[in-house]
SEDOVO-360812 format. One line per 8 residues: number of its first residue (from 0); their letters; for each residue x, y, z of C-alpha. Coordinates in Angstrom, 1 decimal. Last residue first. Example, Ala and Ser with C-alpha at 12.3 -4.5 7.8 and 13.67 -1.06 7.14 Angstrom:
% SEDOVO-360812
1 = sa = 13.7,-1.1,7.1  12.3,-4.5,7.8;
% end
This chain:
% SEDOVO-360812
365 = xxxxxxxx = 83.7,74.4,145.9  85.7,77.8,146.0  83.4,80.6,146.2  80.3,78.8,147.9  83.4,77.1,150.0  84.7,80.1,151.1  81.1,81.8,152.5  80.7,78.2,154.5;
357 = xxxxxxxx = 83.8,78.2,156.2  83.1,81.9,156.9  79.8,81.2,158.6  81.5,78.2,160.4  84.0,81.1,161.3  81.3,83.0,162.8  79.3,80.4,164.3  82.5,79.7,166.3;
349 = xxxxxxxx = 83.6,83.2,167.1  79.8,83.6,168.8  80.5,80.4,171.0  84.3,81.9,172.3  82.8,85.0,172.5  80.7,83.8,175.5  77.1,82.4,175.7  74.1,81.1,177.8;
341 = xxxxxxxx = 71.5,78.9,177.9  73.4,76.3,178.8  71.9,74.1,176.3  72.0,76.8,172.9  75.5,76.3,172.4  75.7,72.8,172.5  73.0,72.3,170.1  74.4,75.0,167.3;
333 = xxxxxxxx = 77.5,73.3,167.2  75.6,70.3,166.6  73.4,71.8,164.1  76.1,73.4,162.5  78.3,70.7,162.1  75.7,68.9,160.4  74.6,71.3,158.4  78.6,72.0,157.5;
325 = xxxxxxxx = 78.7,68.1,156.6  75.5,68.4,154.3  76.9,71.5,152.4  80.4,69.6,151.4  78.3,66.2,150.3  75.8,67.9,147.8  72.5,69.0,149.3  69.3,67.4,147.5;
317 = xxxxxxxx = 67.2,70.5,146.5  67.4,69.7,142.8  63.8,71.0,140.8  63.9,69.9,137.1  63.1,73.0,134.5  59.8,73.2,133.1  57.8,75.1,136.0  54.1,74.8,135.7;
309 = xxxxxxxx = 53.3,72.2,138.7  56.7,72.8,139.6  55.5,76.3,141.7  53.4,74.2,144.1  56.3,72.9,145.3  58.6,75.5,145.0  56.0,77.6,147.5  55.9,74.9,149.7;
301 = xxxxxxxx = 59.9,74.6,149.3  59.5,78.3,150.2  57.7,78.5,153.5  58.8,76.1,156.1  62.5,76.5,154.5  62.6,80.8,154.5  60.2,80.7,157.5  62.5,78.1,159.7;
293 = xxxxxxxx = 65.8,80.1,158.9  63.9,83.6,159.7  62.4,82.3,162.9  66.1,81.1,163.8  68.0,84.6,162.9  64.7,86.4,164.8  63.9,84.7,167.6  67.4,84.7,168.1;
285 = xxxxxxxx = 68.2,88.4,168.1  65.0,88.9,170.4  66.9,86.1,173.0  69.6,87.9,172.6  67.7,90.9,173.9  70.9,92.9,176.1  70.3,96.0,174.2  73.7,95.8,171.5;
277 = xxxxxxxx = 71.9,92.1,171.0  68.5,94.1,169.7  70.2,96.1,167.5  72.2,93.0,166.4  69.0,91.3,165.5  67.0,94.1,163.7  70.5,94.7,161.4  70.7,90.9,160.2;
269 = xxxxxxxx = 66.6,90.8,160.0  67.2,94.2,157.4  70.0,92.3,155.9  68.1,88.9,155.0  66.8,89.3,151.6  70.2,91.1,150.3  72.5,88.3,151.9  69.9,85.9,150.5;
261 = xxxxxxxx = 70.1,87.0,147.0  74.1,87.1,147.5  74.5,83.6,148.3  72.0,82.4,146.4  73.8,84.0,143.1  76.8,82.2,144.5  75.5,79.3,144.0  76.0,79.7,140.4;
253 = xxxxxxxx = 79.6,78.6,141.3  82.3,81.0,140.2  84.3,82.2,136.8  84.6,85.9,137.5  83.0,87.1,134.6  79.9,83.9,135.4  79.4,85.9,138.8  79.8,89.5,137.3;
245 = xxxxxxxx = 76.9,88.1,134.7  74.5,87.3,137.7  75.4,89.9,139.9  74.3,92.5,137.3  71.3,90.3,136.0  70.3,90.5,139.7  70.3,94.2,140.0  66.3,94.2,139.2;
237 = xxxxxxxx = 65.5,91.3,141.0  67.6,93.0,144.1  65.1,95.9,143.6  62.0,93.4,143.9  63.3,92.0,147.1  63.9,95.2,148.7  61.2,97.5,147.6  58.5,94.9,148.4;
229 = xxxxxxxx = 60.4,94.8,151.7  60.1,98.3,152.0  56.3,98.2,150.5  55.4,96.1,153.3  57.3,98.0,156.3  55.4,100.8,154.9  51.7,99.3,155.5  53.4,97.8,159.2;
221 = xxxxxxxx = 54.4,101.2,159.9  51.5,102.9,158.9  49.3,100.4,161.2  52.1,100.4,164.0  51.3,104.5,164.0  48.0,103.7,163.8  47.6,101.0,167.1  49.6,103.9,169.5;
213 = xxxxxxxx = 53.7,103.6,169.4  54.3,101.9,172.6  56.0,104.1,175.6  59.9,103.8,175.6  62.8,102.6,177.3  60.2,100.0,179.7  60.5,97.0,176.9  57.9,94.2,178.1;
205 = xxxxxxxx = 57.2,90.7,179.4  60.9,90.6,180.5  61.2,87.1,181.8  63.4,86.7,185.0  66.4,84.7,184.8  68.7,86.8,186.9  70.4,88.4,184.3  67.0,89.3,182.5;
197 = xxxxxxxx = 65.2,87.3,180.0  64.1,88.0,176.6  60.6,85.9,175.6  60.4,83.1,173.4  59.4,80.7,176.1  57.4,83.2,177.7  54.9,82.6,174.2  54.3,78.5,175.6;
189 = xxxxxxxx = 50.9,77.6,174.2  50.0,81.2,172.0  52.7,82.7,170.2  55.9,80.3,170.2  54.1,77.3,170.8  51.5,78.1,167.4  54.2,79.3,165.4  56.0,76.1,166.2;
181 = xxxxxxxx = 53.0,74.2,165.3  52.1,75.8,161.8  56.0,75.5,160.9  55.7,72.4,161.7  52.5,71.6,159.6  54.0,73.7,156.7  57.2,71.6,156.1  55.6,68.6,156.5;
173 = xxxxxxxx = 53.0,69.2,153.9  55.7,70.4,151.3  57.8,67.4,152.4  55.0,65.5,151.8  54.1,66.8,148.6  57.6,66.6,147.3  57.8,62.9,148.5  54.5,62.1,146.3;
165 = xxxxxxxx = 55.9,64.1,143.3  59.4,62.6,143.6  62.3,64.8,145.1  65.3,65.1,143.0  69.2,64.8,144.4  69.6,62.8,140.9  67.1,60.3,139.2  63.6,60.0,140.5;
157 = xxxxxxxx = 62.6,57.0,143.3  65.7,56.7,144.7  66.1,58.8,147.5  69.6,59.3,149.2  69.9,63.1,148.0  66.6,64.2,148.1  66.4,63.4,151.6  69.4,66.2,153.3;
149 = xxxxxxxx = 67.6,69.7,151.6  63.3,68.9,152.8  63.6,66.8,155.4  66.7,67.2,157.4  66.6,71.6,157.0  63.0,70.9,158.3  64.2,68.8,161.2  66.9,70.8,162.1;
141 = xxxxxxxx = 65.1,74.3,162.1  62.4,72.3,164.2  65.3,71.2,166.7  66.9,75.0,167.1  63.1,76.8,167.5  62.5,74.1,170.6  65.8,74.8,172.0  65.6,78.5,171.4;
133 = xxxxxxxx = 62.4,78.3,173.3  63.8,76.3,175.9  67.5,77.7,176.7  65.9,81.2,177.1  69.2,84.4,176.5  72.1,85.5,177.8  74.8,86.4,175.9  77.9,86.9,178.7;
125 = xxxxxxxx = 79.8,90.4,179.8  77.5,92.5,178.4  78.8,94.4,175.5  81.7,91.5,174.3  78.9,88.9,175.0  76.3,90.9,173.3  78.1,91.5,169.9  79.8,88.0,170.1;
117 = xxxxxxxx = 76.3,86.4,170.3  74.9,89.1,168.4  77.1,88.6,165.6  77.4,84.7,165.7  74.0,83.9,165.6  73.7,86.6,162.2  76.2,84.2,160.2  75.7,81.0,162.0;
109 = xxxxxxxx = 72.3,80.2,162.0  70.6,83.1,160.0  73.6,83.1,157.4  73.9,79.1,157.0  70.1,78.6,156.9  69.4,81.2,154.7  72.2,80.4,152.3  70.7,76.6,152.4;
101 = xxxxxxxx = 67.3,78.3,151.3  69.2,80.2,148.2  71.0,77.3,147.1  67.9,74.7,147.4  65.8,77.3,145.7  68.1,78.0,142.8  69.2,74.3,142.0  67.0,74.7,138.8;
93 = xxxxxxxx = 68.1,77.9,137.4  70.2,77.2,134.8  67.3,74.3,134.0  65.0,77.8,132.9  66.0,81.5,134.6  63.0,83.2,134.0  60.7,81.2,136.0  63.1,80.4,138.3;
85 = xxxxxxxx = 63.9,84.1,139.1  60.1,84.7,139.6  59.6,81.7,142.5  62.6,82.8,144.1  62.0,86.2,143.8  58.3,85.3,145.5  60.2,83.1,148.0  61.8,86.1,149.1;
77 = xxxxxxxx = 58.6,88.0,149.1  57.4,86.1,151.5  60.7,85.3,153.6  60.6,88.8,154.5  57.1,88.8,155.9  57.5,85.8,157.5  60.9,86.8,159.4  59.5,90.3,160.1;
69 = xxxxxxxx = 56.4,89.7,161.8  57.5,86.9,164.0  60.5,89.0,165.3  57.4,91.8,166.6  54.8,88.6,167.4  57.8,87.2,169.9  57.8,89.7,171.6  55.4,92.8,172.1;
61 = xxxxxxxx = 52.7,94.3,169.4  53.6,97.4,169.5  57.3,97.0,170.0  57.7,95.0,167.1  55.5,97.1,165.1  58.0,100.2,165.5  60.9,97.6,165.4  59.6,96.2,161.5;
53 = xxxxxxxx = 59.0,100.2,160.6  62.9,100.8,161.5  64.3,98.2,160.2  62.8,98.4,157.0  63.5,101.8,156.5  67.0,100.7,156.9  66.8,98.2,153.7  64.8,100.4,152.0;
45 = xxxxxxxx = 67.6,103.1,152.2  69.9,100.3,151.2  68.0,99.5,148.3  67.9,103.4,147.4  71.8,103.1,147.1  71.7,100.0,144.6  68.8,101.3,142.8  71.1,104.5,142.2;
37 = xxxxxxxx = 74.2,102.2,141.3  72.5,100.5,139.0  71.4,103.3,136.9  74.8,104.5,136.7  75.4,100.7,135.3  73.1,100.4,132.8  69.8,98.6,133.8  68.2,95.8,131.3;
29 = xxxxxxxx = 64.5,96.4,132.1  62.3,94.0,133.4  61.0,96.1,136.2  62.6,99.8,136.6  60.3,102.6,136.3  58.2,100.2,138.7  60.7,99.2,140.8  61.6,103.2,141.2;
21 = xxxxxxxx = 58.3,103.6,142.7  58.7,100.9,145.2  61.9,102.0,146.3  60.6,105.7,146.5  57.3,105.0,148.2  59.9,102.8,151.0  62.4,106.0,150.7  59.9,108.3,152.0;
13 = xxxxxxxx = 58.4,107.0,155.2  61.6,106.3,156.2  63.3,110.0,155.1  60.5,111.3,157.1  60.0,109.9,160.3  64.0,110.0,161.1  63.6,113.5,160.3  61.1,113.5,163.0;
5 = xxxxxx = 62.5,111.9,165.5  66.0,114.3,165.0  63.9,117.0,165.5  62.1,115.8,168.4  65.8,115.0,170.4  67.0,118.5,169.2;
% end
């Protein structure tokens, strides 16, 4: 029963990746009606769980933190390729796009899918235990780039508005990939048992003993098929964009919801990865993953925006208005005392969650 069920769950997510990607062909710049929407819709979720499931088959190949490394950048790759596409098409309506769909990133990653597996694994286990250091370290360079790249724009005065100059563009754009360059670098090479899940009594688990390692092809396959998931993903929520796009102006609310939803789509199969992972007693997997995914979606889109203005018309905003820059705040220091003990109880996962919440509201109602 146990092989069949193995291998049906071999099929349908092998399958459904071909299918999403296939379907984004028949698909791409099409107006969709709305039975047609509803089957991308459906096969998006199916890519969504495929995902999953080829991103924890190379996870467990090549052993933490590469596994949550794997997924973060290559989600936030073709998320800043949406990006990058939807501004292209979208004109000055689209100009605070990057800014709103980085700072969605931030808030779900650092509060949204924190909170989860902090209250997942705390209610499961007794307390969320996970490596003060690494997170620590992860945490501060989530702050930093957050600081430089979405706080700045809105006190400089060289250009009009919450606008980056070309010089201070390049340097935040230079910044942005030199820490994310060094944190890789500590997290993988320098100081990897950092980043590693730890046991009850502090000890580092330098691997998973529930099951063997899938051999160097199967990861191969996986890692080809996790590719054309995400592919499948991103390029499907392009497609049903329009959709969410006109039922945002029908109900009268901020564009930034658009970023809201993009980013909800972008990050699900990270959101279901982590709280696997917490249900097992790996916080510190869950939070290699929410925080590598918040550093990857700043460290490697306003990069990408950067070089993407060079033939872009429209103005690029990514100064945070007053409301977002006092939740970053709180959620950094919320964040901070959190992460110092090194350990958590619902109380702390509650706490992301309803600064997750706050945030959600506010996107609605400005």
């Amino acid at each position: 029963m146990i092989a069949r069920l193995r291998s049906l769950t071999t099929w349908w997510t092998s399958l459904v990746p071909v299918l999403a990607v296939v379907l984004l062909v028949l698909t791409w710049g099409r107006d969709l009606p709305g039975e047609l929407v509803a089957v991308v819709t459906l096969v998006l979720a199916g890519a969504v769980l495929a995902a999953v499931h080829h991103a924890e088959v190379v996870a467990h190949r090549v052993g933490e933190p590469f596994g949550s490394l794997v997924l973060a950048i290559a989600v936030t790759i073709i998320e800043v390729a949406l990006i990058v596409t939807l501004m292209a098409d979208g004109g000055d309506k689209s100009s605070t796009l990057a800014r709103d769909t980085v700072f969605a990133a931030v808030m779900i990653t650092c509060n949204g899918i924190v909170g989860l597996c902090l209250l997942t694994a705390s209610l499961r286990h007794g307390t969320a235990i996970f490596n003060p250091e690494g997170t620590g370290a992860a945490l501060a360079t989530v702050a930093t780039l957050a600081t430089l790249s979405l706080v700045l724009p809105t006190f400089t005065t060289s250009k009009p508005g919450p606008e980056f100059s070309s010089v201070q563009l390049t340097f935040a754009a230079v910044s942005s990939l030199l820490l994310y360059g060094l944190f890789v670098a500590t997290q993988t090479i320098r100081h990897r048992d950092y980043f590693l899940p730890i046991t009850r009594q502090g000890e580092v688990i330098t691997a998973d003993s529930h099951a063997d390692a899938p051999s160097a092809r199967t990861a191969a396959i996986s890692l080809g098929l996790l590719g054309l998931a995400l592919i499948g993903v991103v390029g499907l929520a392009k497609g049903v964009s329009p959709t969410i796009e006109s039922g945002v102006d029908a109900a009268g609310l901020n564009q930034a919801v658009v970023g809201v939803v993009i980013a909800l789509l972008v990050l699900l199969p990270e959101t279901i990865a982590a709280l696997r992972s917490a249900r097992r007693d790996r916080v510190q997997t869950s939070l290699n993953l929410a925080l590598g995914s918040a550093m990857a979606s700043i460290g490697l889109t306003i990069p990408a925006v950067a070089l993407a203005s060079l033939w872009l018309t429209g103005p690029l905003v990514l100064g945070l208005g007053p409301t977002h820059m006092v939740l970053l705040a709180l959620t950094v220091v919320v964040s901070s005392l959190t992460v110092v003990p090194g350990r958590a109880t619902p109380l702390q996962g509650g706490v992301h969650l309803v600064l997750f919440a706050a945030y959600l509201e506010l996107a609605v109602n400005p």
